[in-house]
N, CA, C and O of each residue as an XYZ file, in Angstrom:
476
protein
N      82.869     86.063    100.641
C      81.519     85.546    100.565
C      81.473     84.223    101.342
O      82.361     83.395    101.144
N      80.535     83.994    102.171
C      80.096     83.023    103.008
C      79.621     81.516    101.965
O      79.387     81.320    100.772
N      79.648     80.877    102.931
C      79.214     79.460    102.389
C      78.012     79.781    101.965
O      77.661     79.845    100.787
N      76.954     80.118    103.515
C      75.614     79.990    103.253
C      75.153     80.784    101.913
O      74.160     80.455    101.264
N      75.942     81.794    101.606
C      75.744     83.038    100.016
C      75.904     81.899     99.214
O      75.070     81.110     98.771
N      77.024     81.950     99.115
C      77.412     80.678     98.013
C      76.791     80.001     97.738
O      76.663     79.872     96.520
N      75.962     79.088     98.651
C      74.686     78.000     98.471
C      74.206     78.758     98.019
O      74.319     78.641     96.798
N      73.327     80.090     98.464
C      71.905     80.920     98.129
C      71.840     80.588     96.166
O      71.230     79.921     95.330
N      73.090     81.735     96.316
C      73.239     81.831     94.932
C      73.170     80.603     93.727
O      72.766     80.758     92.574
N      73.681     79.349     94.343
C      73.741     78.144     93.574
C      72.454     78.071     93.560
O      72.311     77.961     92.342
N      71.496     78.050     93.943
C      69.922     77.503     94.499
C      69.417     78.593     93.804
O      68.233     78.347     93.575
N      69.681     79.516     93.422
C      69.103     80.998     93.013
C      69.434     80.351     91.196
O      68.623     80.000     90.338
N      70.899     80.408     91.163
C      70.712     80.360     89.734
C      69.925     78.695     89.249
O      69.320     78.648     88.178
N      70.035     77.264     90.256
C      69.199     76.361     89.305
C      67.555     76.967     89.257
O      66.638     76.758     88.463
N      67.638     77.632     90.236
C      66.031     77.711     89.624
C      65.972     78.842     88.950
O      64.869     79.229     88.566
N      66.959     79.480     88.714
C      66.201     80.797     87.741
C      65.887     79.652     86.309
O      64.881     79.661     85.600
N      67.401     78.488     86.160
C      67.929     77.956     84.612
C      66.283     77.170     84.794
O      65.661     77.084     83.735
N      65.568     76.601     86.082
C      64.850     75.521     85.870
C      63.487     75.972     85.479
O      62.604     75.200     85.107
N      63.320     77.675     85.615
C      62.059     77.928     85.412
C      62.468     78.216     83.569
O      61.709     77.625     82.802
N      63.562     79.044     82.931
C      63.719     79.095     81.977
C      63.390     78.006     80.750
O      62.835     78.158     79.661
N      64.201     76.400     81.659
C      63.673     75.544     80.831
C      62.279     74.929     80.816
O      61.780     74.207     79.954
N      61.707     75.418     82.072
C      59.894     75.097     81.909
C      59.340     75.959     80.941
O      58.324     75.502     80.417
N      59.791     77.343     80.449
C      58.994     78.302     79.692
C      59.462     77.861     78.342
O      58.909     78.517     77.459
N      60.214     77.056     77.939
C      60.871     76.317     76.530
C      60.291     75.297     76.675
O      60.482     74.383     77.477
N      59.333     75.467     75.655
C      58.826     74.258     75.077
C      59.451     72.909     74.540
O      59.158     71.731     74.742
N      60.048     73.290     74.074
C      60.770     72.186     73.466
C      60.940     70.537     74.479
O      61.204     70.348     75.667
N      60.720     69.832     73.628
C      60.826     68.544     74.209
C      62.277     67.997     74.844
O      62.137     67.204     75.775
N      63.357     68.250     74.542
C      64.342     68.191     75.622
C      64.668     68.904     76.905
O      65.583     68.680     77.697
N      63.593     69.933     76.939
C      63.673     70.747     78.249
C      62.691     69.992     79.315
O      62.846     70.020     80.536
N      61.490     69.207     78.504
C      60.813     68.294     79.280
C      61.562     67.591     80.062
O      61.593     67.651     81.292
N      62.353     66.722     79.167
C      62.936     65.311     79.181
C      64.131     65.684     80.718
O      64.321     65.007     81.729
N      64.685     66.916     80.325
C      65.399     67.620     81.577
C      64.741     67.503     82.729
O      65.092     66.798     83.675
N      63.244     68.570     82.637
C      63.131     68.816     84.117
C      62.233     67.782     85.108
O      62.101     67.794     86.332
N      61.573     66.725     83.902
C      60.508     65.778     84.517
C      61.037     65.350     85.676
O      60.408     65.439     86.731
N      62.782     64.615     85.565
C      63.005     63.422     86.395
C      63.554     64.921     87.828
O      63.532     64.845     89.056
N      63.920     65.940     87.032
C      64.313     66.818     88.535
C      63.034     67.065     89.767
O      63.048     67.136     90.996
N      61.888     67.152     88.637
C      60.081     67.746     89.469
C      60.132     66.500     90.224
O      59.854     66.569     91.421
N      60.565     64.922     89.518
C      59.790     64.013     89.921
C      60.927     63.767     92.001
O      60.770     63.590     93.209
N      62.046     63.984     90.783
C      63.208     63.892     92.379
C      62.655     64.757     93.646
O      62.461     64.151     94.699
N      62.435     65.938     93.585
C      62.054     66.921     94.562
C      61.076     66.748     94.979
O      60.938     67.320     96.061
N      59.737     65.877     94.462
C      58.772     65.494     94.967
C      58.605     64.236     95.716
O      57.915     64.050     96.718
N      59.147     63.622     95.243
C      59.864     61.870     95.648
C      60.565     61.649     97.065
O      60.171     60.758     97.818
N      61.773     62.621     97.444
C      62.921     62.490     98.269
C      62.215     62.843     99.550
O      62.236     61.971    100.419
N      61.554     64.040     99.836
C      61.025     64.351    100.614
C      59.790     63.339    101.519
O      59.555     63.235    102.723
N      59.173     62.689    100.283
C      58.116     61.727    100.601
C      59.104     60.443    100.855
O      58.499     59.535    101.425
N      60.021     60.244    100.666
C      60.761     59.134    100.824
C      61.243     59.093    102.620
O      61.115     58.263    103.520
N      61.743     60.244    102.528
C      62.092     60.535    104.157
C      61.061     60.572    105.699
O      61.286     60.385    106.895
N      59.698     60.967    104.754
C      58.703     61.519    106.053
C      58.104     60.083    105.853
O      57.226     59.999    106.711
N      58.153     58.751    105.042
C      57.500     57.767    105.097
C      58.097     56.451    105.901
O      57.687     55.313    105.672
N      58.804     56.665    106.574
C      59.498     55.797    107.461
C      60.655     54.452    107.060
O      61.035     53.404    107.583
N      60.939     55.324    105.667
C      62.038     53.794    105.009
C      63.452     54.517    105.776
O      64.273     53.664    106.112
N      63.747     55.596    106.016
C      64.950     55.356    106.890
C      65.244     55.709    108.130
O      66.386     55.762    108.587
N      64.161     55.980    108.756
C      63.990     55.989    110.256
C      62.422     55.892    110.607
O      61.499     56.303    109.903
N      62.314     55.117    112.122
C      60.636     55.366    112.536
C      60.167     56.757    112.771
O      60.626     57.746    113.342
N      58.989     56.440    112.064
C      57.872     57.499    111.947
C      58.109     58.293    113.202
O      58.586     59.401    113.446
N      57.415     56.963    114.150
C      57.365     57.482    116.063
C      59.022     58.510    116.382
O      58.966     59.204    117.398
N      59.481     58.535    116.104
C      60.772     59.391    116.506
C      60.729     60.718    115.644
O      61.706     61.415    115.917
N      59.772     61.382    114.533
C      59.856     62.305    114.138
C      58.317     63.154    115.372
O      57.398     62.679    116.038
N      58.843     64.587    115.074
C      57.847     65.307    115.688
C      56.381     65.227    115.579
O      55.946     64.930    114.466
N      55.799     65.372    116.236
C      54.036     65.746    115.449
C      54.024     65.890    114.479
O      54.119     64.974    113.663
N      53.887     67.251    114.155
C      53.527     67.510    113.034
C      53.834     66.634    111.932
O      52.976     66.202    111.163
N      55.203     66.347    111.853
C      55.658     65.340    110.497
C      54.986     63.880    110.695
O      54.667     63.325    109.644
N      54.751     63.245    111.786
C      54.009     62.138    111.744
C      52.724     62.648    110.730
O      52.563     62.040    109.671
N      51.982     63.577    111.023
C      51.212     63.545    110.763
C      51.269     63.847    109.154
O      50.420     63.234    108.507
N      51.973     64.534    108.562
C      52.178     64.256    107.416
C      52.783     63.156    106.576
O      52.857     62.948    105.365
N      53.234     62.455    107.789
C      53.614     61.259    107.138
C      52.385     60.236    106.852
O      52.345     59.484    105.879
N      51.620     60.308    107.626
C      50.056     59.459    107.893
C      49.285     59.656    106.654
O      48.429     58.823    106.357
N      49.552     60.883    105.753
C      48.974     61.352    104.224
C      49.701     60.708    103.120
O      49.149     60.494    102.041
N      51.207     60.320    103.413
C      51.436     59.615    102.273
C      51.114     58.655    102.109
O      50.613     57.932    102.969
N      51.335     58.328    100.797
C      50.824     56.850    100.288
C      51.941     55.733    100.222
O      51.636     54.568     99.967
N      53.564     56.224    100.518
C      54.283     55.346    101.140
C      54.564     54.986    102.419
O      55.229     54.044    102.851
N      53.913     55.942    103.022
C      54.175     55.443    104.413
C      53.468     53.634    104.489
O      53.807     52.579    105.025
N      52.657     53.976    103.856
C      51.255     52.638    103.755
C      52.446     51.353    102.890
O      52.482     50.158    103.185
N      53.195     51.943    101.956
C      53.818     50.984    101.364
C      54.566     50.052    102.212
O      54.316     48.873    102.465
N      55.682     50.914    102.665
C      57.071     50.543    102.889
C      56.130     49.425    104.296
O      56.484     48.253    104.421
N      55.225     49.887    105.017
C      54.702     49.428    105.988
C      54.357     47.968    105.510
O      54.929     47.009    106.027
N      53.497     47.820    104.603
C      53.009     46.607    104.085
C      54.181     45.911    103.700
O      54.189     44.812    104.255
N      55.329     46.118    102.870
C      56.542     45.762    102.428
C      57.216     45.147    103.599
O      57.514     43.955    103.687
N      57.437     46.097    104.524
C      58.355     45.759    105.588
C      57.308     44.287    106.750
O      57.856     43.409    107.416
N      56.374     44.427    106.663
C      55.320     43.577    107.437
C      55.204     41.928    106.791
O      55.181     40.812    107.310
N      55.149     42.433    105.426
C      54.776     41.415    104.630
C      56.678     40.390    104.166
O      56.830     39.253    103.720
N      57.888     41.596    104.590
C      59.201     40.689    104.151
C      59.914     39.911    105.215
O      60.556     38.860    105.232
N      59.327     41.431    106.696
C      60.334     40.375    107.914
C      59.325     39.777    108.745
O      59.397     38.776    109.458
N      58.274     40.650    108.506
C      57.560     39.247    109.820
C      56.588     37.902    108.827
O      56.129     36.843    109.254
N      56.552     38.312    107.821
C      56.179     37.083    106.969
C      54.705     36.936    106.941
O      54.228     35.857    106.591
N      53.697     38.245    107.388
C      52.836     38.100    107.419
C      52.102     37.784    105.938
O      52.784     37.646    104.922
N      50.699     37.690    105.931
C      49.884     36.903    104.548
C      49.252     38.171    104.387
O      49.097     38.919    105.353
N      48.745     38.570    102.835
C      48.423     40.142    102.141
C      47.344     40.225    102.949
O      47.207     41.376    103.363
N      46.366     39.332    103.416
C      44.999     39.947    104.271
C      45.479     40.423    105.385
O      44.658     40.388    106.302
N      46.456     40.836    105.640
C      46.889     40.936    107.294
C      47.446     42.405    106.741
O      47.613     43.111    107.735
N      47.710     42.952    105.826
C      48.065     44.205    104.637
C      46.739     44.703    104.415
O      46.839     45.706    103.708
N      45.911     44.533    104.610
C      44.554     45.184    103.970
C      44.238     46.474    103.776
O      43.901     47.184    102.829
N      44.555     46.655    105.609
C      44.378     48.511    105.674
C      45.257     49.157    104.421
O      44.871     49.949    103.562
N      46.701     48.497    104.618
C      47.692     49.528    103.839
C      47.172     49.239    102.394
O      47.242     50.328    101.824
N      46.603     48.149    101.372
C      46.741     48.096    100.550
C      45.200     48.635     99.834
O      44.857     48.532     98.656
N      44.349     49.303    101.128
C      42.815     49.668    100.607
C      43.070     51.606    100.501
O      42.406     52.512     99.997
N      44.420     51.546    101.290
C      44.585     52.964    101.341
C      45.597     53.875    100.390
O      45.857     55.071    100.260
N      46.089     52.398     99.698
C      47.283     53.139     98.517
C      45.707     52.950     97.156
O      45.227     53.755     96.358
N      45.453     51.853     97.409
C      44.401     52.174     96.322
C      43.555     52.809     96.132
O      42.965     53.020     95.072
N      43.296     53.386     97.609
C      42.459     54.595     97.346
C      42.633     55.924     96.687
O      41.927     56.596     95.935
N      43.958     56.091     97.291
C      45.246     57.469     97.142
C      45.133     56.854     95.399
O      44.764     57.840     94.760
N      45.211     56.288     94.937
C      45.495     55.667     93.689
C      44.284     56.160     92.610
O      44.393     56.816     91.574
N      42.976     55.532     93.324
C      41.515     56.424     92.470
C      41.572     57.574     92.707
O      41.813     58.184     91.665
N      41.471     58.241     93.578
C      41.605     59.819     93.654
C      42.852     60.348     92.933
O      42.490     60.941     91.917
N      43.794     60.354     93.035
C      44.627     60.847     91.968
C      44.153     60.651     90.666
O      44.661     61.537     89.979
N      43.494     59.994     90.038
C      43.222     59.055     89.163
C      42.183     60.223     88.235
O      42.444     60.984     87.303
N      40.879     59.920     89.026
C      39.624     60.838     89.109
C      40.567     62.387     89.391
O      39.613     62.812     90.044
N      41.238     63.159     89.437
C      41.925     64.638     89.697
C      42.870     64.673     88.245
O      43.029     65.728     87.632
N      43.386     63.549     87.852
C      44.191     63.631     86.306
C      43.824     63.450     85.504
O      44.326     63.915     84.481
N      42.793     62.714     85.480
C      41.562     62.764     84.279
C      41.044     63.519     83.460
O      40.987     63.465     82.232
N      40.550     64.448     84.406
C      40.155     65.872     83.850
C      40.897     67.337     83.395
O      40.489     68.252     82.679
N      42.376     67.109     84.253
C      43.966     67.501     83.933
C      44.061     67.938     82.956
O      44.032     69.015     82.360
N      44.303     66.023     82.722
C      44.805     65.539     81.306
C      43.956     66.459     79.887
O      44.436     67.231     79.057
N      42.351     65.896     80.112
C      41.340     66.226     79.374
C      41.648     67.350     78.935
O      41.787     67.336     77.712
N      41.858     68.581     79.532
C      42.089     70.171     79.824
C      42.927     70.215     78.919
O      42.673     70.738     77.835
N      44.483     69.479     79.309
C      45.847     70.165     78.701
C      45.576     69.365     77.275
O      45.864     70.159     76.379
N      45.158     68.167     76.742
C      44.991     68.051     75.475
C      44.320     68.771     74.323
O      44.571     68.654     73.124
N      43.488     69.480     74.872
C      42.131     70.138     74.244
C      43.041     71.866     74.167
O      42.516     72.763     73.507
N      43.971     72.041     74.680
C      44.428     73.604     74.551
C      45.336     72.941     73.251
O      46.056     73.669     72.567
């Protein structure tokens, strides 16, 4: 059996175990899979947002998905605001556009939330 099998199969069985522990209720299966959902959602956005290489050196397409996150806007303001020493009004764009990303998520979990309490 090949490497690449070998992987398959590893990747085959966490997610068969990861959907098992989503269909178990139970509160330690939460506590399990939150920080894994939150990792797999996180890492990816971590990479296409320019904290470990420039944006400009990835392809189209991924720029352009990078232009949707809401860290790209961070690390930008972060990095603007630590080495060149600029002042937060000189941050504006980035910090009108995480707060925006911020109400809209906001206004979309609201009603989520509302939903999954009421079942």
């Amino acid at each position: 059996m090949g490497v690449k099998q070998e992987l398959s199969n590893a990747l085959w069985i966490t997610w068969k175990d990861l959907m098992e522990l989503r269909r178990s209720k139970s509160r330690m299966a939460m506590m399990i899979l939150m920080p894994l959902i939150m990792m797999t959602l996180t890492m990816p956005m971590l990479f296409l947002s320019g904290i470990f290489f420039p944006i400009q050196m990835m392809p189209s397409f991924m720029q352009t998905i990078a232009y949707w996150l809401p860290f790209t806007y961070a690390i930008d303001a972060i990095r603007r605001i630590m080495i060149f020493g600029v002042a937060l009004t000189s941050v504006g764009v980035d910090l009108l556009v995480m707060i925006s990303f911020g109400v809209v998520m906001l206004l979309i979990a609201i009603p989520a939330f509302n939903r999954a309490m009421t079942k």
